[in-house]
TIVEXLUM-997988 format. One record per residue (C-alpha): residue in three letters; x, y, z. Coordinates in steps of 0.02 Angstrom, whole numbers, plus 50000, padded with zeros to 5 digits. Layout:
N
residuo	c1	c2	c3
ALA	X	Y	Z
...
END
This chain:
556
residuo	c1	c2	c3
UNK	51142	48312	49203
UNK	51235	48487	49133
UNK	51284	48616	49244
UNK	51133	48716	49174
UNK	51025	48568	49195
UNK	51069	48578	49395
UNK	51053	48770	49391
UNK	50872	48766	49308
UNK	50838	48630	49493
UNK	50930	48752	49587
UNK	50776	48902	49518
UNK	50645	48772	49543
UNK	50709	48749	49703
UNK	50694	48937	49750
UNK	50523	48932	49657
UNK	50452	48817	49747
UNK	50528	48866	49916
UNK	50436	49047	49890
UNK	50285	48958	49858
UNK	50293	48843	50000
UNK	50330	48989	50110
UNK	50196	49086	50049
UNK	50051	48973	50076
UNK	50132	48931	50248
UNK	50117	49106	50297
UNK	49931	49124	50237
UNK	49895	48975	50367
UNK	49881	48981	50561
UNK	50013	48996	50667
UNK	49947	48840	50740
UNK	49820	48731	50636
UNK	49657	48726	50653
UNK	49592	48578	50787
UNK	49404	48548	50821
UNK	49342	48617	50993
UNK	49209	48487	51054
UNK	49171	48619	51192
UNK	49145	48758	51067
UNK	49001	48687	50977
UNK	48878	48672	51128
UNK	48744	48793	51120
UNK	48770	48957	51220
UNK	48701	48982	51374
UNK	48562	49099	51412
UNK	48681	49194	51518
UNK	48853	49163	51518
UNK	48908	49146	51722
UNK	49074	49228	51792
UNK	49204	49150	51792
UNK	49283	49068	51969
UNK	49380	49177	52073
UNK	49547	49161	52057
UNK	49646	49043	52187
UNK	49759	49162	52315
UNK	49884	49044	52374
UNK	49874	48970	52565
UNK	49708	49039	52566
UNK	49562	48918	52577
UNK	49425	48948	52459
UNK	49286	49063	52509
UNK	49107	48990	52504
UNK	49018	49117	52351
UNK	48907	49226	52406
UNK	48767	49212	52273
UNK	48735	49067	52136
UNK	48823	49158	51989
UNK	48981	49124	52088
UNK	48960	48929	52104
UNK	48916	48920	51888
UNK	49037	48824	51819
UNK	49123	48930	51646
UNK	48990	48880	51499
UNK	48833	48845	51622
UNK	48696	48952	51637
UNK	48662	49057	51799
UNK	48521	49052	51916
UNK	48546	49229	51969
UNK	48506	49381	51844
UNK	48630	49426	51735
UNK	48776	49545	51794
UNK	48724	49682	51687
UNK	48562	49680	51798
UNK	48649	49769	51935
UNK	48679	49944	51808
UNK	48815	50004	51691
UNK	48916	50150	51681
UNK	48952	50205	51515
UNK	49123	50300	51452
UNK	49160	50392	51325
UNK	49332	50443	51252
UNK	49392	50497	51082
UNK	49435	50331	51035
UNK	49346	50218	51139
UNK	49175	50195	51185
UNK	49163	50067	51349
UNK	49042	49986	51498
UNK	49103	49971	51653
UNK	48974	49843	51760
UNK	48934	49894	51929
UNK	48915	49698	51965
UNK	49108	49683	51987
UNK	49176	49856	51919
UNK	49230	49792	51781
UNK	49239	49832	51571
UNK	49117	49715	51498
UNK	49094	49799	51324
UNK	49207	49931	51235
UNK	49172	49985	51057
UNK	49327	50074	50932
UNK	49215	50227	50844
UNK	49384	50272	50757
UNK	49391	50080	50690
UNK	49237	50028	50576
UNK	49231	49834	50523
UNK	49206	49897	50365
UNK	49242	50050	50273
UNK	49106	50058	50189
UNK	49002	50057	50380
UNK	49097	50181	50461
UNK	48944	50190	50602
UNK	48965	50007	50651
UNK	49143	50022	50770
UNK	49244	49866	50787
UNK	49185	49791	50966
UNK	49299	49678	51061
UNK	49228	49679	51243
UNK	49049	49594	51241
UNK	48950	49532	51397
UNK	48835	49432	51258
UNK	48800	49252	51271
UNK	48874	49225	51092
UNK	49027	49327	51107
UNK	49088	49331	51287
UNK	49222	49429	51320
UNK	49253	49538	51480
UNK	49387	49595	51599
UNK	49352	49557	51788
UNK	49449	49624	51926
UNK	49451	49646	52096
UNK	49531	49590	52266
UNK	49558	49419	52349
UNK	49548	49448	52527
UNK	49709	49360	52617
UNK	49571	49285	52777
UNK	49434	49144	52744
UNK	49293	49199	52714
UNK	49320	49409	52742
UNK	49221	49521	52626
UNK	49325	49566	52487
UNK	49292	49691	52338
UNK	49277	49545	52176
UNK	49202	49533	52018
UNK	49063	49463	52082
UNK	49030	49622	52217
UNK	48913	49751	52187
UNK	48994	49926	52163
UNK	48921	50086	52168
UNK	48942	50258	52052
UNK	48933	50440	52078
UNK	48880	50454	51863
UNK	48797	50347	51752
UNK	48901	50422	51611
UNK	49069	50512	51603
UNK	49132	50583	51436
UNK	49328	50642	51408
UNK	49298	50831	51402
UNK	49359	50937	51250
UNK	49532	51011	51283
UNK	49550	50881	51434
UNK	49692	50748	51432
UNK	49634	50621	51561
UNK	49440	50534	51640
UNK	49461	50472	51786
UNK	49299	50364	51834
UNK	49290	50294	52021
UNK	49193	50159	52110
UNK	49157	50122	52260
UNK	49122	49961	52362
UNK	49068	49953	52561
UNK	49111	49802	52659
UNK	48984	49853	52796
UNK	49105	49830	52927
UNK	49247	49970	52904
UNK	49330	49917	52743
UNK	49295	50021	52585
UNK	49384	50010	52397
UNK	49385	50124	52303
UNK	49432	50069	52099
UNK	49466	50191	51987
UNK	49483	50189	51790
UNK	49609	50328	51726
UNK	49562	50346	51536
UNK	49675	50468	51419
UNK	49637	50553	51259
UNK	49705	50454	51114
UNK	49747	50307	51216
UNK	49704	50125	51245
UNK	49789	50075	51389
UNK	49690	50105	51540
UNK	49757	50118	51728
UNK	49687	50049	51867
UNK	49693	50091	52034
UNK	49591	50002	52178
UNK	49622	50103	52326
UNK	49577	50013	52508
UNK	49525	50114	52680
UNK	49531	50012	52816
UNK	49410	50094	52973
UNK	49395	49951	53062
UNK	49473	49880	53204
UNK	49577	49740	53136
UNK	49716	49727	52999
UNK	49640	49705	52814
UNK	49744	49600	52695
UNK	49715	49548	52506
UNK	49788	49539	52359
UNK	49756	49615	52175
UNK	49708	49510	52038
UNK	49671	49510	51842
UNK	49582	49401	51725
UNK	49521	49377	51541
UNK	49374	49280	51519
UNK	49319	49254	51345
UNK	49211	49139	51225
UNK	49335	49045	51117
UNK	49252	49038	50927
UNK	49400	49074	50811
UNK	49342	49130	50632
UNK	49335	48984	50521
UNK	49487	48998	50376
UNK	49441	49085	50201
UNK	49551	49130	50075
UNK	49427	49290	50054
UNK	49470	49338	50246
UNK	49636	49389	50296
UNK	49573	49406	50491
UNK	49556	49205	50489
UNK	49768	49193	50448
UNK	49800	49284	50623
UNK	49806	49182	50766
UNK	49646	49204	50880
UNK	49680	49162	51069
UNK	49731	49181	51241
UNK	49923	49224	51248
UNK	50055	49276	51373
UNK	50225	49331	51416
UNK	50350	49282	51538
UNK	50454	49417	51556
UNK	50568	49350	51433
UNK	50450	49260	51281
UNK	50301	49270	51189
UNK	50195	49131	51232
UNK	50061	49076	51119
UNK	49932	48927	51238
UNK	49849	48829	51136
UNK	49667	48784	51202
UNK	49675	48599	51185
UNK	49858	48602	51294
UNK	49753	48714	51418
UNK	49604	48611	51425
UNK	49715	48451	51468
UNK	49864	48553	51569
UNK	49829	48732	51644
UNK	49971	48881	51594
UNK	50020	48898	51798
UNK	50183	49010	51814
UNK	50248	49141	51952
UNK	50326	49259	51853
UNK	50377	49458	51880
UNK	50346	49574	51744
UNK	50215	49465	51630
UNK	50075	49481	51565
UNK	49917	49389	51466
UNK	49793	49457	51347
UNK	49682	49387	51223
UNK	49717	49432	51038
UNK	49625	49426	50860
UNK	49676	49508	50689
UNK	49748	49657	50717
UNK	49649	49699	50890
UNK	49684	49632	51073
UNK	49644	49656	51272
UNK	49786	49629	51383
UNK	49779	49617	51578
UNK	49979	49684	51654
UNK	50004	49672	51832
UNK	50112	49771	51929
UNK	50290	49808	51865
UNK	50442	49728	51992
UNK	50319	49622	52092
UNK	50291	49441	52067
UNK	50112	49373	52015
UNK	50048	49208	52022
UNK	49970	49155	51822
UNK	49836	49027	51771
UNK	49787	48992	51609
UNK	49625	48867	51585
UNK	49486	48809	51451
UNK	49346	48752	51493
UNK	49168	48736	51400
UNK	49238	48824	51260
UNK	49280	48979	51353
UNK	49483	49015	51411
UNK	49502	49103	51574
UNK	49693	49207	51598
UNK	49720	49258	51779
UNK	49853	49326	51867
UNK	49852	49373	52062
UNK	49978	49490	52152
UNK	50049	49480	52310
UNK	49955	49507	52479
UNK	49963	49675	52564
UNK	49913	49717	52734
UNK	49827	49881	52760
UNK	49835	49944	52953
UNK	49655	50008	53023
UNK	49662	50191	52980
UNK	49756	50187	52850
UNK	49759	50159	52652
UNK	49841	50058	52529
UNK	49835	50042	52333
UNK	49838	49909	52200
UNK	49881	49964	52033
UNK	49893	49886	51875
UNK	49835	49896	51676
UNK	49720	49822	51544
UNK	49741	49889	51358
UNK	49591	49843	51274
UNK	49606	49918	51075
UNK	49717	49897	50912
UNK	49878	49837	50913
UNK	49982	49995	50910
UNK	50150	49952	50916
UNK	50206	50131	50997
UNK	50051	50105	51119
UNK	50108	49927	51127
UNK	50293	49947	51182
UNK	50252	50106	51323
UNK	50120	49990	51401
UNK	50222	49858	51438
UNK	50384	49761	51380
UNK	50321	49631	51251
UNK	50161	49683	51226
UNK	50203	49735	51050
UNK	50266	49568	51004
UNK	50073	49518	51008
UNK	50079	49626	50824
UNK	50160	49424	50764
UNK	50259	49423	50615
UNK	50290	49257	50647
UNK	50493	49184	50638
UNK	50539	49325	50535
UNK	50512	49470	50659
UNK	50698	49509	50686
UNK	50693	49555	50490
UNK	50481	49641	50487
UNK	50510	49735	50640
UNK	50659	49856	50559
UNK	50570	49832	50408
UNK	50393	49887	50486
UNK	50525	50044	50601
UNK	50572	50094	50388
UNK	50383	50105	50332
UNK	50350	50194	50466
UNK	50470	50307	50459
UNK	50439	50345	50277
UNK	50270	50361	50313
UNK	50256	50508	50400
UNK	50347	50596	50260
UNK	50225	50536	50148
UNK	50067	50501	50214
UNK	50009	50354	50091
UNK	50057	50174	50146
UNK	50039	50135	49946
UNK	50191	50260	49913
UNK	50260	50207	50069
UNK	50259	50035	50009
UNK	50349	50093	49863
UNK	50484	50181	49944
UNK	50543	50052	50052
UNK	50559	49929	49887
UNK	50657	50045	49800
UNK	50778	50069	49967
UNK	50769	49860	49969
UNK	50826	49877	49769
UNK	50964	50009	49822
UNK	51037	49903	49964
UNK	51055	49745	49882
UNK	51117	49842	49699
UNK	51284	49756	49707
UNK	51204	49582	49686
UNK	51062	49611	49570
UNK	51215	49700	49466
UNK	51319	49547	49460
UNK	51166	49431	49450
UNK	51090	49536	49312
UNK	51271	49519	49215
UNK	51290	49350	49247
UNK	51125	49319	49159
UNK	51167	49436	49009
UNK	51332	49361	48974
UNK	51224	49181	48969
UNK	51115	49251	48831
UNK	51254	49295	48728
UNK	51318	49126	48757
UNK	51152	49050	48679
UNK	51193	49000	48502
UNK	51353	48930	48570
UNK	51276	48824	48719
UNK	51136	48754	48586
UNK	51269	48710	48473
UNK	51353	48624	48604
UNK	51208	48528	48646
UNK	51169	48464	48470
UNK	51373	48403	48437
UNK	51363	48299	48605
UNK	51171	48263	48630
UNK	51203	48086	48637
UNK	51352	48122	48769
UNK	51287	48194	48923
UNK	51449	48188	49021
UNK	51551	48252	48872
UNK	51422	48397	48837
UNK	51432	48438	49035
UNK	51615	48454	49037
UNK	51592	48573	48864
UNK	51483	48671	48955
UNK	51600	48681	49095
UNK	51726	48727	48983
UNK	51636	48861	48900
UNK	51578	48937	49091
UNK	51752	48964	49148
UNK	51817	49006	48983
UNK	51704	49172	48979
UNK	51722	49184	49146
UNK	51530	49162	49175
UNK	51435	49091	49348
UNK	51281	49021	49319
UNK	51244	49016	49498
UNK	51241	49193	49514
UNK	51092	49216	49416
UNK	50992	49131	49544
UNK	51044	49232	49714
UNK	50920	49361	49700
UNK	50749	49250	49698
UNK	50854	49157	49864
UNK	50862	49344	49950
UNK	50710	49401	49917
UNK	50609	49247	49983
UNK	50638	49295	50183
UNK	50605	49502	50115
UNK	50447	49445	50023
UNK	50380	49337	50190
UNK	50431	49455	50323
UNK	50349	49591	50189
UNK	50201	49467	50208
UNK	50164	49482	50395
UNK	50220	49658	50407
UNK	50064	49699	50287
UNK	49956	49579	50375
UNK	49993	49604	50569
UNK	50009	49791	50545
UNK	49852	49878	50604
UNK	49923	50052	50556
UNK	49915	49970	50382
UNK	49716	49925	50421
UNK	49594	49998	50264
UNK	49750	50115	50215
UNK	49692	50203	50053
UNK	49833	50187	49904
UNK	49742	50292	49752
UNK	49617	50264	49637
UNK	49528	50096	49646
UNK	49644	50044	49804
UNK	49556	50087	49965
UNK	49627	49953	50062
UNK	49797	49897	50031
UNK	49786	49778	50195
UNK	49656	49671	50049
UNK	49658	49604	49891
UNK	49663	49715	49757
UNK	49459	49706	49713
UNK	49464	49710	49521
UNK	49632	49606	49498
UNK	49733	49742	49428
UNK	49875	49737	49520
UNK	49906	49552	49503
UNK	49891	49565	49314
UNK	50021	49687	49312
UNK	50138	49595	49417
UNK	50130	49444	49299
UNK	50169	49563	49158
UNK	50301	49618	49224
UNK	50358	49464	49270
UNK	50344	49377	49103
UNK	50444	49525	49039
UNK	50573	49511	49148
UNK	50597	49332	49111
UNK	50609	49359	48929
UNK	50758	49465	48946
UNK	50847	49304	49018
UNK	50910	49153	48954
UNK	50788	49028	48897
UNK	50820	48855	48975
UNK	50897	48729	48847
UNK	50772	48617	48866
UNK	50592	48646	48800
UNK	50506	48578	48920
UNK	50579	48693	49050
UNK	50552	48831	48947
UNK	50370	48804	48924
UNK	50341	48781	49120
UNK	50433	48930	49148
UNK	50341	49040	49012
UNK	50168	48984	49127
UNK	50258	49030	49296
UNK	50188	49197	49274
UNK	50021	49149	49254
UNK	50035	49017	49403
UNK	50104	49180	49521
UNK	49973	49286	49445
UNK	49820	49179	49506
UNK	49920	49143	49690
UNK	49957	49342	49731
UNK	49760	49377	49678
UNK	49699	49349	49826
UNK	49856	49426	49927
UNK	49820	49613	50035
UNK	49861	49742	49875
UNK	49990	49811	49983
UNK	50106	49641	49967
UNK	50053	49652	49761
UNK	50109	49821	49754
UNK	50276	49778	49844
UNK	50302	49647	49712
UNK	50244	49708	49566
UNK	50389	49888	49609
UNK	50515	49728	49679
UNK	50477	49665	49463
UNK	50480	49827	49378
UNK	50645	49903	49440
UNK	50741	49715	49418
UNK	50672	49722	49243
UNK	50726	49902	49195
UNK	50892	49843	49305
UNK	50907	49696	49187
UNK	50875	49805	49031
UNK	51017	49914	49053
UNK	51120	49787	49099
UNK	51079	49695	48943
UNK	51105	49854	48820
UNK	51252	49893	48908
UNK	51346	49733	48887
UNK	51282	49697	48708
UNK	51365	49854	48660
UNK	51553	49786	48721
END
């Protein structure tokens, strides 16, 4: 095999490598396993979920039926929505709170539509519905067997039955209130802000009575597992859909198969767990600087995240508070990162986030100088081109100075086609006599592979990027491009750009390289528009790059 024979591997190496890559990162983060719990019927009414364990503390006998359903069984008690809702209303979120338990059980995005084309039908992530369950419930475990204590399965009480972020005002506050009956009152309040999704919560205890009350905070996620089933036509079905959490030090992705078999149990100090989909998530964070007890379990198709605090005591006549945070909304990285350390990382670009991160900081910051994600997009390839000139440049000469060669290496192949080894040393011969490196011409496809994935996921997992208009026909450059355009172009350009290199010497190379463009063509049609545009710029400047370099050198 000639030295140009192991360089033409070499490409199909790269090729294939950037292909391989490419459909990996199109597929789950973990692949898809059949649920045998998830395709039971739903329940008429989906029951609470258990209360979570506070440690040395025997478990309380429940005070109604809905408390002894099992997750996935149907209740023999009325739903919880039966005891009354309060509704809230902010500029960008639109939320129940339950009185049975205090808790969020629905919240709407107005400022996110499903669709653009249905800008009156809001994304909706919490849902108290059979089919779709997904809630937050709260509360407090009380620290003595059998004391009353302020759960999610408690009735609370509400001055309103609507609140509504007033114009001009930065902050809702919304309190409840639950009465023990014998001295012991909580008081939980939900602290809203305008342009925010991270909500505070405070659950306040007065302790009248006579003896010492002490309990601890808790958290938990309780949702219906049903990930979307994989299409090529859906980009939300390439996110990973499930319960997650953080240590305080990783990103932690459960699996609901692991959790069904072994619970997630850890006692860690500044964690967290949410629940995550495409671009959206809810996320329960305890207390910063104390140390929580987590559980993590899946059962009858539905995953339950808890995490309980410590236990404080609250002297009679006094007051103590338990605060903590849910963020229930769209993965905002700047939201993300001020809520809590490592909540952004749930915006996953996968094992190339140390390179879409800085990329994703560089969009961003051309962004709001430009105001279009499509020129955006643009930008940032040019800046890409610009920073890695050097090596194009010598790339893009190495592969001029092998066209000129042409005639010479064909002759050379027809006075020693019968002599493979002689015609390899010729070759050699001829490289270092013009002083030419084959190799060179192939260390751009090699650097752009990890840019062109971690360009991937930063288009994908971005929700700032979510239904971003480009111009004209593009109106959503986080889809495909919806009358192919784009891709077309791209595989012009890149059959162009290939013509301005060396053919391969043999024909049959040179035939399956003439039909790479079509091959790349028909994969990046279905890609978001935004990752085509990237490309199609990344094609355009390396061909006008190559051109000059070509004219350039042919007029030495």
């Amino acid at each position: 095999m000639t030295m140009t024979d192991n360089l033409r591997v070499f490409l199909w190496v790269a090729l294939a490598t950037l292909a391989w890559l490419t459909i990996e990162a199109w597929q789950r983060d973990y692949p898809s396993k059949p649920v045998t719990e998830a395709a039971a019927p739903a329940p008429t009414v989906q029951a609470p979920a258990p209360l979570p364990a506070l440690p040395g503390v025997p478990a309380a006998a429940p005070s109604t039926a809905a408390a002894t359903a099992a997750p996935g069984t149907a209740a023999t008690t009325p739903a919880p929505a039966a005891a009354g809702a309060v509704r809230v209303r902010t500029d960008v979120l639109d939320v129940e709170i339950s009185l049975a338990g205090g808790d969020l059980q629905v919240a709407k995005l107005p400022t996110y539509p499903v669709n653009k084309d249905r800008p009156d039908l809001p994304v909706q992530l919490l849902a108290n519905d059979p089919d779709r369950y997904f809630v937050f419930q709260t509360g407090l475990r009380a620290a003595t067997a059998g004391a009353p204590e302020a759960n999610h399965l408690a009735t609370f009480r509400a001055d309103a039955p609507e609140y509504t972020l007033a114009d001009g005002a930065d902050e809702l506050l919304v309190p409840l209130t639950w009465d023990s009956g014998n001295g012991v009152t909580v008081t939980k309040t939900y602290r809203f802000r305008r342009g925010r999704y991270d909500v505070g919560l405070d659950q306040a205890v007065r302790n009248e009575s006579a003896e010492p009350y002490a309990a601890a905070s808790y958290l938990q996620i309780d949702r219906l597992h049903r990930p979307p089933e994989q299409s090529m036509f859906d980009v939300d079905t390439y996110s990973f859909t499930g319960p997650v959490a953080y240590d305080g030090n990783k990103y932690i992705k459960l699996d609901t198969e692991d959790l069904a078999e072994t619970p997630f149990t850890q006692s860690l100090a500044g964690g967290w767990v949410a629940a995550i989909q495409h671009h959206f998530l809810a996320a329960a964070v305890p207390t910063a600087g104390e140390t929580w007890n987590y559980d993590g379990r899946f059962t009858d198709g539905r995953f339950v995240l808890s995490a309980i605090g410590p236990v404080k005591s609250v002297a009679p006549g006094t007051e103590a508070s338990f605060s903590s945070q849910l963020f229930v909304g769209p993965k905002l990285q700047s939201q993300l990162e001020e809520t809590a350390p490592g909540l952004e990382l749930t915006a996953d670009y996968g094992k190339l986030t140390l390179l879409a991160k800085p990329l994703f900081w560089l969009l961003n910051q051309i962004y709001t100088l430009v105001g279009n994600w499509g020129w955006t997009i643009i930008i940032v390839t040019l800046l890409i081109k610009a920073a890695f000139y050097k090596l194009a440049e010598t790339s893009g000469r190495s592969m001029a100075r092998m066209r000129k060669l042409q005639p010479r290496m064909q002759a050379l192949q027809e006075r020693y086609k019968d002599d493979r080894q002689a015609l390899s040393q010729a070759m050699m011969e001829l490289y270092k006599k013009e002083k030419v490196n084959p190799a060179a011409g192939c260390l751009p496809m090699l650097v752009q592979i990890p840019f062109f994935i971690a360009f991937y996921w930063t288009l994908l997992e971005s929700v700032e990027m979510r239904q971003a208009p480009f111009m004209l026909w593009i109106t959503d450059l986080s889809v495909r491009d919806p009358f192919f355009v784009l891709p077309i172009l791209m595989g012009a350009a890149m059959f162009f750009q290939q013509k301005m290199n060396p053919a391969p010497p043999d024909p049959v190379q040179a035939k399956i390289m003439n039909i790479m463009p079509v091959i790349f063509t028909g994969m990046f049609a279905f890609f978001p528009a935004g990752l085509v545009l990237y490309w199609l710029t990344n094609s355009l400047v390396s061909m006008l790059q190559q051109w000059r370099i070509n004219k350039v050198l042919g007029a030495d």
